[in-house]
C-alpha positions, 0 to 999 in steps of 0.5 A: 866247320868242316870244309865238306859241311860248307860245301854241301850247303852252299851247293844246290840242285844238280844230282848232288846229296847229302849224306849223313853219316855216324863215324866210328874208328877200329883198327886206326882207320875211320868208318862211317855207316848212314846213320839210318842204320844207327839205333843207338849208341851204347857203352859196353855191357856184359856180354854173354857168350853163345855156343857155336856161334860165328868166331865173330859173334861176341854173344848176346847182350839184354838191351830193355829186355830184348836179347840182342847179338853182338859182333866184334867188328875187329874180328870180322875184318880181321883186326887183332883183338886189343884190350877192351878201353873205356871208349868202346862202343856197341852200336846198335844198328838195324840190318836187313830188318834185324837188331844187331850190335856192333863192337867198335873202338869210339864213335867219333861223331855224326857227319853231313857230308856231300855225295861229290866228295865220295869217290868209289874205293879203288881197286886196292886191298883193305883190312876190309874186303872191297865190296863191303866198301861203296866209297871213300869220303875225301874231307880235307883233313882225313879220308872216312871209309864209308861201309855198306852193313848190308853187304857186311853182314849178309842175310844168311848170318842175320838170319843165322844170328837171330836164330841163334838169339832166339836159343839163347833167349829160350835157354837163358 
């Protein structure tokens, strides 16, 4: 049992919070997201292209007959590409009240953590720009870059993306 999950448990009243959180890796570094955005977590699908989309925008993908666009975190942040591997995910998650699939490298697992050991991220450069970042997890084996996906993917690409969806799904 991880050493934060103890310390969450065993601590009570105060400001102190638990967070819960999916982990997921890209890149070599690990991220988490508050797994009240997370819908669901699927392996990877065929993905269809869209023209004239953002060059992270993978395309659009059917998920229970709702089209549903995909970004490639890799390029958002600016990661080379890599090969696609068997433990790449698409995490379905809801953003600003939109439907948006993730490509991730894994997802590593759901985490209860406490909001003591979060720290706000320093003043430091990341393969992620510094305000998509509202803290760093400090556990006692790993640090977990904690995202704010508001803040990532912002209104104006939201609202471009499902604009975009709705064309597809019209013409395809």
């Amino acid at each position: 049992m991880d050493t934060a999950l103890v310390v969450s448990e065993k601590k009570t009243g105060g400001d102190t919070k638990i967070l819960q959180l999916v982990t997921f890796t890209l890149g070599g570094e690990e991220y988490a997201v508050d797994i009240l955005k997370v819908q669901e977590i699927n392996r990877m699908k065929e993905i269809t292209r869209v023209p004239n989309a953002p060059y992270y925008v993978e395309g659009v993908i059917n998920l229970r007959g709702k089209v549903i666009p995909v970004i490639s975190l890799r390029k958002k942040f600016g990661l080379p590409e890599e090969e696609e591997t068997s433990k790449q995910r698409i995490m379905i998650m809801d953003i600003q009240g939109i439907t948006i699939g993730l490509i991730v490298d894994s997802v590593s697992e759901v985490l209860r953590i406490s909001t003591d050991i979060v720290e706000p991220p320093p003043p430091m450069t990341y393969s992620v720009s510094s305000e998509f970042i509202w803290g760093i997890a400090k556990l006692e084996d790993r640090l977990i870059i904690l995202l704010d996906m508001d803040k990532l993917i912002g209104k104006e690409e939201t609202e471009g993306m499902v604009e975009a969806t709705e064309k597809a799904a019209i013409e395809g």
